[in-house]
C-alpha positions as CSV (number, residue, x, y, z in Angstrom):
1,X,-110.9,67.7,-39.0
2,X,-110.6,71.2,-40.3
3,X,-110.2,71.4,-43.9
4,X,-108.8,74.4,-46.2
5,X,-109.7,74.3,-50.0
6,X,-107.7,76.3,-52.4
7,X,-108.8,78.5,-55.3
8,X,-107.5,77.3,-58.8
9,X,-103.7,76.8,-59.5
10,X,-103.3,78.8,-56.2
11,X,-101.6,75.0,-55.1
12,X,-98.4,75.9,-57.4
13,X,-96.4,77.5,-54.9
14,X,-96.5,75.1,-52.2
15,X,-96.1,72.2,-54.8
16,X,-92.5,74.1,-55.6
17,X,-91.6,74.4,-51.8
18,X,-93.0,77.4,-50.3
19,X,-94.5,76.7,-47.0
20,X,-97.0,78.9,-46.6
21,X,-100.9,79.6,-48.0
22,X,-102.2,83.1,-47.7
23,X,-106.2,83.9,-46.8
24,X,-106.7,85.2,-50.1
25,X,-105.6,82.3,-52.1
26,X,-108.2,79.9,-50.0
27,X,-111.8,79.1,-51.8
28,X,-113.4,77.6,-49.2
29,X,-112.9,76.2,-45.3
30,X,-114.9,73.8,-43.5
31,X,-115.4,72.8,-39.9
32,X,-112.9,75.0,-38.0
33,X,-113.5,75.3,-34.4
34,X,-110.3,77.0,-33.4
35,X,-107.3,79.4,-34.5
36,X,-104.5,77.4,-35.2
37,X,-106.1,73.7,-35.1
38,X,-104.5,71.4,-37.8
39,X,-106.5,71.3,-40.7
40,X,-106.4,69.3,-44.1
41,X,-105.4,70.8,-47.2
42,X,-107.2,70.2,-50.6
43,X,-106.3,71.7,-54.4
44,X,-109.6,73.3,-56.0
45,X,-110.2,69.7,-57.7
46,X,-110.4,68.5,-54.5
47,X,-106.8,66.9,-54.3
48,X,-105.4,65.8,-51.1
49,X,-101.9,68.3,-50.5
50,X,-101.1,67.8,-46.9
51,X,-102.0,68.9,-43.1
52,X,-100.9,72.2,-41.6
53,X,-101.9,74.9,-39.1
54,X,-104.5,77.4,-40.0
55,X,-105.8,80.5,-38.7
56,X,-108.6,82.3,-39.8
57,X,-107.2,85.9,-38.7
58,X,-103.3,86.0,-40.3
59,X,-102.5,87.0,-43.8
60,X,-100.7,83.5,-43.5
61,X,-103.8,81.7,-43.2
62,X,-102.0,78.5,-43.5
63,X,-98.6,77.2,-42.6
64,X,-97.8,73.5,-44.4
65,X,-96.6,70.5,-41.9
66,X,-96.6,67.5,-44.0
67,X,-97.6,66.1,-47.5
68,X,-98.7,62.7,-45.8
69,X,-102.0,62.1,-44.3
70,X,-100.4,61.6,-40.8
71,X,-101.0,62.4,-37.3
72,X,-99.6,65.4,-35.9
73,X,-98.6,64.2,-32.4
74,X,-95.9,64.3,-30.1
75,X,-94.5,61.2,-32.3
76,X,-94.5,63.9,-35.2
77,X,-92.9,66.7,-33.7
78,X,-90.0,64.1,-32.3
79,X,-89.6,63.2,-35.7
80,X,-89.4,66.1,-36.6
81,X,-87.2,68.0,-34.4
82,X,-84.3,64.9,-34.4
83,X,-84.6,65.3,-38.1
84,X,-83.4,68.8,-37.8
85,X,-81.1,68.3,-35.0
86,X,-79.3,65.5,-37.2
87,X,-78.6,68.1,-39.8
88,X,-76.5,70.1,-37.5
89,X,-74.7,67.3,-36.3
90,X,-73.3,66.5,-40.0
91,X,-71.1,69.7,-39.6
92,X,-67.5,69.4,-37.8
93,X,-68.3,73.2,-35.8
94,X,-71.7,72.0,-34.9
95,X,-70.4,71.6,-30.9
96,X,-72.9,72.0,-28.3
97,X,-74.0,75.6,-29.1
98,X,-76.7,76.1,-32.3
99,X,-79.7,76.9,-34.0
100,X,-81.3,73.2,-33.3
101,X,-85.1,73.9,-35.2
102,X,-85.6,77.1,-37.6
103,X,-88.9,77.4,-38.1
104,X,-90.0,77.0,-41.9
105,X,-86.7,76.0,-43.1
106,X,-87.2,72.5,-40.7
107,X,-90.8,72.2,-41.5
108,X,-91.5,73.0,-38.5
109,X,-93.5,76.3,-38.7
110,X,-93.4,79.2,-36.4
111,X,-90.9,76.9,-33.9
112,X,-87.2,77.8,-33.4
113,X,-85.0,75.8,-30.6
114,X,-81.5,77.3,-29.7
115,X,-78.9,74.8,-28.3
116,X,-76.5,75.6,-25.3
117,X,-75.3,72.6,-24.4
118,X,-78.4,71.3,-22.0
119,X,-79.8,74.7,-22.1
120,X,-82.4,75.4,-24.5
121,X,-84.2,79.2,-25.9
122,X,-87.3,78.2,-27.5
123,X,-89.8,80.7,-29.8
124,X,-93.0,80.5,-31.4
125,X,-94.6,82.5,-33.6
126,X,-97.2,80.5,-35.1
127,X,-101.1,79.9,-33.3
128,X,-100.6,76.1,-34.7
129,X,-97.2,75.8,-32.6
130,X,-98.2,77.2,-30.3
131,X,-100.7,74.5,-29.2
132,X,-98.1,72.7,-29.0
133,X,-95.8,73.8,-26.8
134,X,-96.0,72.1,-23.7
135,X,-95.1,69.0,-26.4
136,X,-91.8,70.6,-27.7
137,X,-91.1,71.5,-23.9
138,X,-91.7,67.5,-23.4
139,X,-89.8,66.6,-25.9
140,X,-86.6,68.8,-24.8
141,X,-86.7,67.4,-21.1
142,X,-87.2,63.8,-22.1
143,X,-85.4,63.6,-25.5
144,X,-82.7,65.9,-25.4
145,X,-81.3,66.6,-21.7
146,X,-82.8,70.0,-21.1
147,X,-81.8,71.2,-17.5
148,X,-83.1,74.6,-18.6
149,X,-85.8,76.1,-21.1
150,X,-86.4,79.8,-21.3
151,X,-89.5,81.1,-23.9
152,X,-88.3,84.1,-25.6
153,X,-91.9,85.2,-27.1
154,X,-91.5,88.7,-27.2
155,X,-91.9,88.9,-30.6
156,X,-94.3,91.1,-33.2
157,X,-95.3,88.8,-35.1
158,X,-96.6,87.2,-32.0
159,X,-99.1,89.4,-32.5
160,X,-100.4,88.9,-36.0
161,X,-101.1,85.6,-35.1
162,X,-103.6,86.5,-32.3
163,X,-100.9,85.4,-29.5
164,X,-100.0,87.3,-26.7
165,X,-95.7,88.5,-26.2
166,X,-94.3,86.4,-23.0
167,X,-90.4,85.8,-21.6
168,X,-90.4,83.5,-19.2
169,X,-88.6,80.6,-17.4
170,X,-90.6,77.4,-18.1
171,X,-88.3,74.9,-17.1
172,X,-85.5,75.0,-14.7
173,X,-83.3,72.2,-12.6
174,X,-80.0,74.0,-12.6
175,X,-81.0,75.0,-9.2
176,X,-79.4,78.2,-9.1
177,X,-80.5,81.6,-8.6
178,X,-78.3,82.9,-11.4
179,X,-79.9,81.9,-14.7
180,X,-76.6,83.3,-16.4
181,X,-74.1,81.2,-17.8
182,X,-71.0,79.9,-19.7
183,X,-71.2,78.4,-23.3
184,X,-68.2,78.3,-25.7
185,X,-68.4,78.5,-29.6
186,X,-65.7,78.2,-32.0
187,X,-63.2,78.1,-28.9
188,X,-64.3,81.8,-27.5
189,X,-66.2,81.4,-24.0
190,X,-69.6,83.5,-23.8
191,X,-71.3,84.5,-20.9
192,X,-75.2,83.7,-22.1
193,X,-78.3,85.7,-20.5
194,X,-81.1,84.1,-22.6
195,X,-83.6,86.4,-20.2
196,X,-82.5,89.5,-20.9
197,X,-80.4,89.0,-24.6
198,X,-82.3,90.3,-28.0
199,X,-84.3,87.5,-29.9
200,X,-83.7,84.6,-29.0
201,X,-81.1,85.3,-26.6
202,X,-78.1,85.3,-28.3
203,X,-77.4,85.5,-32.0
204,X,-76.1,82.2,-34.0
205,X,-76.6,83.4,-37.6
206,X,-73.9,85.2,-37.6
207,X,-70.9,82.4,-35.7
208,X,-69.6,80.8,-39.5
209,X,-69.0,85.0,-40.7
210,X,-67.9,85.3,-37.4
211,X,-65.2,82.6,-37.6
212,X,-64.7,83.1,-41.2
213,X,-62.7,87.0,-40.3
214,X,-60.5,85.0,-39.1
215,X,-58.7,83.2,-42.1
216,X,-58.4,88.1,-43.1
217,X,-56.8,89.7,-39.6
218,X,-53.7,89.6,-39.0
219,X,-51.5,90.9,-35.5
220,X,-51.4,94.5,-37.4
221,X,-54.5,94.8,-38.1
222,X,-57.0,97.8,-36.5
223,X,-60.6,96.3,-36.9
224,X,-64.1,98.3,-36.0
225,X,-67.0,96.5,-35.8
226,X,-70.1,98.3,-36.0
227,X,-73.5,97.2,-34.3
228,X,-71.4,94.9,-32.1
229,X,-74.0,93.5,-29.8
230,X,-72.6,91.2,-27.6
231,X,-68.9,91.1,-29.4
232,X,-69.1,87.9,-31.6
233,X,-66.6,89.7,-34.1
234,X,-64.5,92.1,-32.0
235,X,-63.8,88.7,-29.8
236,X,-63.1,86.6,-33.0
237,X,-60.8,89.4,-34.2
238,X,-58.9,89.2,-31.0
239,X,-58.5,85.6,-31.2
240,X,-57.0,85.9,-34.5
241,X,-54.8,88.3,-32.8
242,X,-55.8,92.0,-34.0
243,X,-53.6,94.8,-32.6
244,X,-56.6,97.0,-32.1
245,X,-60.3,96.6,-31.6
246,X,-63.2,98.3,-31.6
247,X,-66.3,97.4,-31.0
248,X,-69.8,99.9,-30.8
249,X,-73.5,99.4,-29.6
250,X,-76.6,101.2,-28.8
251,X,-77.1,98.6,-26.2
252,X,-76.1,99.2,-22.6
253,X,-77.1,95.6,-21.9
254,X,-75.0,94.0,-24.9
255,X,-71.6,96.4,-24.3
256,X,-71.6,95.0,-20.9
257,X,-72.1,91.5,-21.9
258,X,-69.2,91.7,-24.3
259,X,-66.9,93.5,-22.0
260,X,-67.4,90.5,-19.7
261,X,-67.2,88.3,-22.6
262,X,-63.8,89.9,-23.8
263,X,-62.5,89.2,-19.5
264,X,-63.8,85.9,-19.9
265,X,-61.4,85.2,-22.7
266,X,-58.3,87.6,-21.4
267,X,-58.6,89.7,-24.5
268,X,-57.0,92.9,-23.4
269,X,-56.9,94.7,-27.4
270,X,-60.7,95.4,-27.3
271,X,-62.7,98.6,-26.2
272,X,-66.4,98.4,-26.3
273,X,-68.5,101.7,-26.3
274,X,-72.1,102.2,-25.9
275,X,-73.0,104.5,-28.2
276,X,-75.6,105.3,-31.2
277,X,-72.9,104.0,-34.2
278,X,-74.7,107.2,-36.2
279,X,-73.4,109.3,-33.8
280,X,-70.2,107.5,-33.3
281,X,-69.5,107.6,-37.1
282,X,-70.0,111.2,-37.2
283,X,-67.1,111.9,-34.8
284,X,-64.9,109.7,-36.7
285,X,-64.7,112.2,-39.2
286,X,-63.7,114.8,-36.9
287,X,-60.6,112.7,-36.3
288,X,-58.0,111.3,-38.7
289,X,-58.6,107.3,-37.8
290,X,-58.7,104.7,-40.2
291,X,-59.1,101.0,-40.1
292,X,-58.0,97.7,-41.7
293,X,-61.5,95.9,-41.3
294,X,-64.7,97.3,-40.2
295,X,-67.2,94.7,-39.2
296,X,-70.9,96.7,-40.1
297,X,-74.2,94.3,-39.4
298,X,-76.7,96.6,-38.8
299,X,-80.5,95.8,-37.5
300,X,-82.9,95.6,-40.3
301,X,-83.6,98.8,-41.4
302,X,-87.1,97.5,-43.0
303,X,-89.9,95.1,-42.0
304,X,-92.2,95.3,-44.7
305,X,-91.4,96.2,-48.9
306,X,-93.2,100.1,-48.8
307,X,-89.9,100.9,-46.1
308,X,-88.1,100.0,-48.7
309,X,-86.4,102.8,-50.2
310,X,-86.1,104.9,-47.3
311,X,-84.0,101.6,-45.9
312,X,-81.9,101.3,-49.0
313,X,-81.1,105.1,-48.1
314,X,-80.0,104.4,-45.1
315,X,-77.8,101.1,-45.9
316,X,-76.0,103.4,-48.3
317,X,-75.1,106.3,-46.2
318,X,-74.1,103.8,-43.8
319,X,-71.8,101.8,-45.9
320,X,-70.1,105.0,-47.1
321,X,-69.5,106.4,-44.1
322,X,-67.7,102.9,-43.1
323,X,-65.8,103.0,-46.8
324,X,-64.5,106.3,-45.8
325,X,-62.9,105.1,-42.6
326,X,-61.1,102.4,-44.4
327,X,-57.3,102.4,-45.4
328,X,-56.6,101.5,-48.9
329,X,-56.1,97.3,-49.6
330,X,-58.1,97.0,-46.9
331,X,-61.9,94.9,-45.6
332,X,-65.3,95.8,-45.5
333,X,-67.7,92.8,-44.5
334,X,-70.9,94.7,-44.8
335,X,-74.9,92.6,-44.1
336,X,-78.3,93.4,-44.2
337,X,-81.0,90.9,-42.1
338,X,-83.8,91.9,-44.1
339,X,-85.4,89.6,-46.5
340,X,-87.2,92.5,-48.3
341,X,-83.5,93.6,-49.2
342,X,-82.4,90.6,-51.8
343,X,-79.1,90.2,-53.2
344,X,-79.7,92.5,-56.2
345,X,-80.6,95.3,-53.9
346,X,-77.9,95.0,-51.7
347,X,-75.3,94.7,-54.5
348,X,-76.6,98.1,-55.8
349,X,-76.1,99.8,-52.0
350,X,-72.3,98.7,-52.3
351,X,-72.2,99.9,-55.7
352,X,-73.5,103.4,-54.7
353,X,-71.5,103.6,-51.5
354,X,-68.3,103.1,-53.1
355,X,-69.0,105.7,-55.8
356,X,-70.0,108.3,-53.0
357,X,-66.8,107.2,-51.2
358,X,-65.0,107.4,-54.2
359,X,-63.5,104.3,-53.7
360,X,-63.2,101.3,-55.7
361,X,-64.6,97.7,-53.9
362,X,-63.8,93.8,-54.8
363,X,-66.0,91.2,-54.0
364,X,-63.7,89.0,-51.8
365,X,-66.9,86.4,-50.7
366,X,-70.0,86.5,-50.0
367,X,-72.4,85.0,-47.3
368,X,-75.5,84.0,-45.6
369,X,-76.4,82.6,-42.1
370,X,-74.6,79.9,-40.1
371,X,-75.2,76.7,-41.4
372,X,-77.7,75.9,-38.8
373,X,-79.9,78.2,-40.2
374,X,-80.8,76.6,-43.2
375,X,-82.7,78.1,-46.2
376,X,-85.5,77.2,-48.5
377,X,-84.4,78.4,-51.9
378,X,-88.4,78.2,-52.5
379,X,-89.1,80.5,-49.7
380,X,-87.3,83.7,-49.8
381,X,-88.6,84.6,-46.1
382,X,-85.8,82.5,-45.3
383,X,-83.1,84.0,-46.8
384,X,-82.9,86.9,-44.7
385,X,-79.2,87.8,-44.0
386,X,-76.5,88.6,-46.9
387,X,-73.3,89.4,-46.1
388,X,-70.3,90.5,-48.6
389,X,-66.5,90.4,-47.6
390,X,-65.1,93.7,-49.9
391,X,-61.4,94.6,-50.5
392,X,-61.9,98.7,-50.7
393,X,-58.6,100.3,-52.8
């Protein structure tokens, strides 16, 4: 078997929790045939530390799989996999629709399942998992009911691993044409398009924000939500029974999946508009329309820490723009989705955007992903999205 030695103390990280082992923190390796072959790993004294994936060509030379000298089979990724799957089940709005495996915050590195009943989106992004994959699609059919897997690999850090991007159908019994279909979370009915949605098909990090607006609108309330993709929080606005909805996107796909997702539901308050929310914004201001709660969960504006401050930049005009379209005693829930943003940054962007909109803010609560996202507190890769619920006076 492969093995990876480490230089000295460079072991101190992963001992803490992080998952991962960067190329130049390694010493020495020894017999590696392959990219991505399982490989032992070993502290500079020599000290047995666990089994993972390596590859010789990624800055993350090394992704951890287990402490224990153990096999890593089929038997191992089961394990595994219903390990994760039982952690969702322990919440009461787990249902049939969520984030089954996520990646580094399962142990399970480069691997992320999404849950639609009996319908499953799967994506790697690791060389290591990737060998695997026929396993995890094994595992899904025999295990766990799968009538349907799609692989939603068109993903850039595909590339960085040596792998190539791929969106395909690789397992299918539905029989049907239409690979389209119904799934309902939090009582709202979506219509899902795994094929042809961003990421992994449809985005779950955001469904406990999403369902937590609801506890803040009222029927008088005139909400905005900015970046809307496919409508998660103009629908749960209407279905807390907001006068007045809004909902913008870039997207032509995503408008027209959440204006069939509003019919799907008979929410008649909505109108979804496909248009750059920049522009959109700008026009605002040529008008005298406010709102009572603007939704605004932008892309990430950075992948990497030298983008930094131009992103910061651009969170703050953004957020001041939306603080400017608010009514007094009103709600902002503002997020960023990049891990290079932490909390300390973001605070300062709502502290700046409130003084250029010469408004005052309240932190009302504050938020991360959807409980079926879970994060490592040692790995701050997995802490990506931050979300703060603001009272603007």
């Amino acid at each position: 078997m492969a093995k990876v030695y480490l230089k000295k103390n460079e072991e101190r990280r992963l001992t803490a929790g992080h998952q991962w082992i960067f190329s130049n923190e390694i010493e020495k390796i020894e017999d590696v045939k392959k990219n991505g072959e399982i490989a032992e790993l070993f502290a500079f004294d020599g000290k047995f530390l666990g089994k993972g994936f390596y590859n010789k060509n990624s800055l993350i030379a090394y992704r951890h799989l287990t402490e224990k000298d153990e096999e890593i089979n089929k038997a191992f990724l089961f394990k595994q996999i219903s390990l994760a799957n039982s952690l969702r089940k322990k919440s009461v709005n787990c249902g049939n629709v969520y984030r089954m495996v996520n990646s580094e915050s399962d142990f399970l590195p480069g691997l992320i399942i999404d849950k639609f009943d009996n319908r499953y989106s799967v994506q790697i992004f690791s060389a290591g998992m990737h060998e695997y994959f026929d396993t995890v699609k094994e595992i899904l059919v025999e295990n766990f009911k799968a009538v349907f897997i799609a692989e939603k690999n068109n993903n850039d850090l595909r590339i960085l691993e040596g792998l190539e991007k791929n969106e395909l159908v690789i397992h299918d019994i539905t029989e049907s044409d239409d690979k389209t279909f119904e799934a309902e979370l939090d009582g709202i009915k979506y219509k899902i398009d795994l094929m042809n949605g961003q990421k992994t098909g449809f985005y779950l990090d955001q469904a406990g924000n999403r369902r937590l607006i609801r506890k803040y609108i009222n029927e008088k309330y005139k909400v905005l939500d900015l970046f809307c993709n496919e409508g998660g929080f103009a629908l749960n606005a209407a279905f807390a029974g907001a006068s007045e909805i809004t909902g913008v996107d870039s997207s032509e796909h995503s408008i027209r999946m959440a204006g069939i997702n509003s019919e799907l539901n008979n929410f008649n308050k909505i109108n979804f508009i496909c248009k750059d929310v920049f522009d959109y914004l700008n026009d605002l201001f040529q008008t005298t329309e406010k709102f009572d709660f603007i939704i605004l969960d932008p892309p990430s504006f950075t992948k990497s820490k030298k983008n930094l401050i131009p992103a910061l930049k651009g969170y703050i005009e953004l957020n001041t723009k939306a603080i400017r379209l608010l009514k007094p005693n009103s709600l902002l829930f503002t997020f960023s989705c990049s891990h290079h943003i932490n909390d300390k940054n973001f605070e300062d962007v709502i502290s700046k955007s409130s003084s250029a909109a010469g408004r005052k803010v309240q932190v009302v609560e504050t938020s991360f992903c959807s409980s079926d996202h879970p994060i490592l507190l040692q790995m701050n890769e997995t802490k990506y999205l931050k979300g703060y619920l603001l009272r603007v006076l």
